[in-house]
N, C-alpha and C positions, 0 to 999 in steps of 0.2 A: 404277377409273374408271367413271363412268355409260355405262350403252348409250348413244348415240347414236342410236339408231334410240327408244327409249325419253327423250326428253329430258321435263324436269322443275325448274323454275323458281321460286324463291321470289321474290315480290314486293312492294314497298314503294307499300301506297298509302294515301290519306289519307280516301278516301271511299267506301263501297258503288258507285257506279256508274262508277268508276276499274278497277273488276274488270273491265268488260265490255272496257277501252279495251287488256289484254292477250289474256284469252280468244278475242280474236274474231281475234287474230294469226295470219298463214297464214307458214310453216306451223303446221297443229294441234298447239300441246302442251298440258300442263297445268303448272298452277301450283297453288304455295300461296301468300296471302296473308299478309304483316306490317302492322300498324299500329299507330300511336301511339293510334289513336283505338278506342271499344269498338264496332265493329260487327260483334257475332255470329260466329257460327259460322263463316261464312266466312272470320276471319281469325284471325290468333292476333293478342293486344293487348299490343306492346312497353312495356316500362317502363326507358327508357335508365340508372336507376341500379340496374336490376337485370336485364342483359343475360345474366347467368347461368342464369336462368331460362328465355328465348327458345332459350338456346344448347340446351338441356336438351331444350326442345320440340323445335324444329326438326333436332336431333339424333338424336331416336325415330324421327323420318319421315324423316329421312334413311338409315336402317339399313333402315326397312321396304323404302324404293323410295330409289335415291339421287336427289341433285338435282345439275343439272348446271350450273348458277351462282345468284349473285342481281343481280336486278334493281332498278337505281332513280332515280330520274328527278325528284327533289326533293333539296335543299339541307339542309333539315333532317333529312333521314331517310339523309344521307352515313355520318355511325359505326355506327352499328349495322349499318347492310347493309355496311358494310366489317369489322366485327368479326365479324359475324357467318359472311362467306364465311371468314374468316380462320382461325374457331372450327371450320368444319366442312369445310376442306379444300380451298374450292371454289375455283377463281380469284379473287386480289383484285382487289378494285376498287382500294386503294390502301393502298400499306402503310405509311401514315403518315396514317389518317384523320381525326386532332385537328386538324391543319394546314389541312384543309379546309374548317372551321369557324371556325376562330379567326384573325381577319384580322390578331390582332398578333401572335401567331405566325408566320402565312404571309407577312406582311411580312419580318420577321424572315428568313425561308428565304430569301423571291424574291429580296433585295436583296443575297445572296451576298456579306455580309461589306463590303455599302457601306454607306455611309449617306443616298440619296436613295431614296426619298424619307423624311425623319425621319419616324418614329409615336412617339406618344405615348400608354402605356395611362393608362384615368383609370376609376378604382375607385370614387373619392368626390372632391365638388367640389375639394379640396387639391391633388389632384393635375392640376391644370390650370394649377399653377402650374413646373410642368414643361417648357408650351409656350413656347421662346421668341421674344422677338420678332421676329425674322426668317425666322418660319415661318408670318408671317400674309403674305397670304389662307392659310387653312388648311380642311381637311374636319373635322367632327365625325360618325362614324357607329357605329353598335353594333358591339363587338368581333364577338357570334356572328351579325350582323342579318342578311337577306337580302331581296329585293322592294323595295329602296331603301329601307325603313324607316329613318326619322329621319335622313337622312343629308342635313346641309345645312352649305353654305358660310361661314366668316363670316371678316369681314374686320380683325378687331381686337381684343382682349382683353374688354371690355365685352362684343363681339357674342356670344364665345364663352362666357362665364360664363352669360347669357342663355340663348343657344341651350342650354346643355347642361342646365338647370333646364328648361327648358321639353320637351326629346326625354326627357332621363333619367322625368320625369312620365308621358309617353307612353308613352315603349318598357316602362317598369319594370312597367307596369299591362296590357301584352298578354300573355294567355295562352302560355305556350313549353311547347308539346308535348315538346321534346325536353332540357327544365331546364335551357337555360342561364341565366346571368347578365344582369344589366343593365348591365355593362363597358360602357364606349365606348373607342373610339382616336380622336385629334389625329391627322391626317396632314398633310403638306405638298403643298398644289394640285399636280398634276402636270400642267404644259399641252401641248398640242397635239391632233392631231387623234385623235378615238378610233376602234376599230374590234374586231368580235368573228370569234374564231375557233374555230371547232365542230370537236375533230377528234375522232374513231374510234381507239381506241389496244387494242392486243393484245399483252400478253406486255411492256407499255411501249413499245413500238416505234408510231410515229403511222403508221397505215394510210394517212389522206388527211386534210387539212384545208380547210375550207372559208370565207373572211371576208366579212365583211360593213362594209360603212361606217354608225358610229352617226350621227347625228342631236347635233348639239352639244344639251345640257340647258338648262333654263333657272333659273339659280342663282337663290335660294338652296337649292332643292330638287333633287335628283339624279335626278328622275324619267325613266327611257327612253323617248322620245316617239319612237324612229324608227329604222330600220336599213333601207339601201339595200343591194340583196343580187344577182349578185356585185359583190363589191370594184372601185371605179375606181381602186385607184392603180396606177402600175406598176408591172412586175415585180421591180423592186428593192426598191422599198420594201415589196413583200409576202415578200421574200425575208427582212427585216429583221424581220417580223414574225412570222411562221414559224419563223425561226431563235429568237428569243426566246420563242416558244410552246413549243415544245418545249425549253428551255432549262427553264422552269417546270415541264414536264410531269416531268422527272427529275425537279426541286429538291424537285417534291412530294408522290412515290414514286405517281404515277398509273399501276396497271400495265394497268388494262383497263376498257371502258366508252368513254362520252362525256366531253368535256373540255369545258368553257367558259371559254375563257381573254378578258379583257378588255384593250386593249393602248394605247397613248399615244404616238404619234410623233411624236417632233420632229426634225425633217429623216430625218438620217439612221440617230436612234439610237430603240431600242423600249425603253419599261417597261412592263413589269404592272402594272397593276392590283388583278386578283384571277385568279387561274387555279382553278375549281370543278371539283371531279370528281363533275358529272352533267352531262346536256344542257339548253342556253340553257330557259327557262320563255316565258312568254306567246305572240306570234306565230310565235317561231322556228319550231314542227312546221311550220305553213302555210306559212312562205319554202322550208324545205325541200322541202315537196311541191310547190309553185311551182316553183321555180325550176331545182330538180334532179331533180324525180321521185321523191324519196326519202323514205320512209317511215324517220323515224329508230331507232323503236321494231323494226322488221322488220330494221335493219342491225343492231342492238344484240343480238337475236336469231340470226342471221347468226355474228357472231361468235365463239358459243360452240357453233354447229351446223357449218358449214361449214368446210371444209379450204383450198378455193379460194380462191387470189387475189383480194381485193377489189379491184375496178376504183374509183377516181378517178373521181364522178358527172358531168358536164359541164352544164354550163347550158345551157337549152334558151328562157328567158325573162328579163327582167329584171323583181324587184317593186322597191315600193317600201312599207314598212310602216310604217302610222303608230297610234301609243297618246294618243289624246286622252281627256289631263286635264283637271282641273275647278280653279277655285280657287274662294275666297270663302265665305262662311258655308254650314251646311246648307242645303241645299234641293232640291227635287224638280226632276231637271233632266231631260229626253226632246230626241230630234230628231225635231222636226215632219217633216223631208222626207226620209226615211230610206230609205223604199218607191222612189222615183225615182231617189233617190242611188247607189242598190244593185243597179238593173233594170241596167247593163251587166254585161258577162260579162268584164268585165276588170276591174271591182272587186268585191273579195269580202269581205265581212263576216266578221274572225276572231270578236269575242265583241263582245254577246250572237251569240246562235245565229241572232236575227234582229231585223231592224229596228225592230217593235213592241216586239220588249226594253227597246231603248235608251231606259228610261223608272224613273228609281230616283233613291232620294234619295242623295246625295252632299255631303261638305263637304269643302273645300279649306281651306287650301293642301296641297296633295298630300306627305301624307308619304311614302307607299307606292303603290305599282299600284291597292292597294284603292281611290285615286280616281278609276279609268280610267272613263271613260263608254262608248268602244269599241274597238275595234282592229280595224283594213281594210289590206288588203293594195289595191295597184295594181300589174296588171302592162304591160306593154310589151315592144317590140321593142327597143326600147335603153333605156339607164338615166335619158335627158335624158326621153322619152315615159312613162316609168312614173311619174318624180318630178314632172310635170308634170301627169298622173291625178290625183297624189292631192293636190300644190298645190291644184290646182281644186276638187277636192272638200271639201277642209279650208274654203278661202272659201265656198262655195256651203250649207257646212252650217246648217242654221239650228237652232239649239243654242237652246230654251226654259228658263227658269230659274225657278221656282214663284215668287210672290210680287211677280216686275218686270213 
């Protein structure tokens, strides 16, 4: 086993200045760097059909100085940092990592032998005749996809032969760092209201869970405009979906790390969605530090350093987080009043880094996040006063669009 006093971290990241966003974690350890991508010395460059190779590396430095987990905080970069803990001893992250990439798989697991909600894999146009008719309205999204790419509603056989020439085009043509396929799945709408749940899990056992209320989407595109954070339902119904988070969190062998389980309730009963084994992407780190103080990357840390009982964070505010997309053709889109919008201390600007940012070309209809213009947090003393911040700020925004 690694000293503890000696701890030593492999890390998954995607960008050179992604390194500083561990390094600078208290407390002080070190790390080594993995990526998909080639940046230098500072990291070693994974090749997911040749993970032999990384084991090989990270294996030599593991003999030198041991390493005492890995770390990772992206969707795409889930197998390999699970193979790879897996290859060299370390605690998994989950011992069933294909599942966590491939939604018609992980379908498959969560629905434990039911069959709602039906998926359908579709390889090549033919097999869209698979879907049947009583499974429209239905979702078409990428088997390995993640950041809502191509993932849109349609309501009838027509819309979906369409739809899926038109995303397979899309999807097929984006660069995949980590080689998957351009699979999609058919799924069957799952309605009711949605809601995210981030838990801390050790040894598979959930340490604490924390939910959030989504923001209904605005079909035909699946894009996350919004999460009100803590949860307003009652404690029953958080009890129903808790109970179902962790139901996923076995089904799909998540032993350690962050969870992002995505959830659907209707009345009384919960479905998954998708259950990821990393933590939420976009605004979530800022609701975290909002709302509970917590620094997710320092608890994620925490738990392969500390012996202690992890305490249950408590809410100390309520936010309210909104991701404003764009539609309609390219074009250079900015918010003229951004500077004003921004001067209170109870609205805070997650990305850009600042107001003058919010100034880049964009074209819609939003396949992915990639069409976000910004993301602001509103906090308050209750949940009616936060969502009320950022209602107002949403109308009051004056959003320029090159060319009108």
């Amino acid at each position: 086993m690694p000293d503890p006093a000696q701890p030593r971290f492999i890390a998954f990241i995607s960008r050179r200045e992604e390194i500083a966003d561990y390094t600078s974690l208290r407390p002080k350890v070190d790390f080594a760097f993995a990526s998909f991508s080639d940046l230098g010395a500072d990291a070693v460059r994974i090749d997911p059909l040749r993970m032999d190779d990384a084991v090989a590396i990270f294996y030599r430095l593991h003999k030198q100085r041991a390493f005492t987990a890995v770390l990772n905080r992206k969707e795409k970069c889930v197998i390999p940092a699970a193979r790879l803990a897996l290859a060299l001893g370390l605690p998994p992250i989950t011992c069933k990592p294909e599942l966590a990439r491939d939604k018609y798989a992980m379908r498959q697991t969560l629905n434990l032998g039911g069959d709602f909600p039906r998926t359908v894999l579709v390889a090549a146009l033919r097999d869209l005749e698979g879907v049947e008719e009583n499974m429209f309205p239905c979702v078409l999204k990428p088997r390995f996809g993640f950041n809502s790419r191509s993932a849109v509603l349609v309501r009838d056989r027509m819309e979906l032969a369409a739809a899926y020439r038109e995303q397979y085009e899309f999807y097929s043509g984006l660069p995949k760092q980590d080689r998957t396929n351009g699979d999609f799945v058919v799924e069957e709408l799952i309605s009711g209201s949605e809601h995210t749940v981030e838990t801390l899990v050790k040894d598979g056992a959930p340490l604490f869970h924390l939910i959030s209320d989504k923001l209904p989407m605005s079909p035909p595109f699946f894009v996350e405009v919004g999460d009100n954070m803590p949860s307003r339902l009652p404690e029953g119904s958080k009890g129903v979906c808790l109970a179902a988070t962790e139901r996923a969190i076995r089904s799909m062998g998540i032993r350690n790390g962050w969870t992002h389980t995505e959830i659907k309730l209707q009345g009384t009963a919960a479905v998954v969605v998708e259950c990821a084994a990393r933590m939420g992407g976009g605004y979530f780190e800022n609701l975290f530090c909002e709302v509970y103080g917590l620094n997710r990357m320092d608890a994620l840390l925490a738990l392969f350093l500390d012996d202690k009982p992890m305490v249950k964070p408590i809410p100390r505010v309520h936010a309210a987080a909104r991701r404003v997309v764009v539609y309609g053709p390219s074009r250079k889109r900015s918010l003229e009043n951004g500077e004003s919008l921004f001067a209170s201390d109870r609205v805070k600007l997650v990305w850009p880094t600042s107001p003058a940012k919010i100034d880049r070309e964009l074209a819609g209809p939003p396949f992915d996040f990639n069409n976000t213009l910004f993301e602001f947090l509103a906090l308050g003393k209750s949940a009616d006063e936060a969502q009320s911040l950022a209602d107002n700020l949403l109308v009051q925004a004056l959003i320029r669009t090159g060319g009108e």
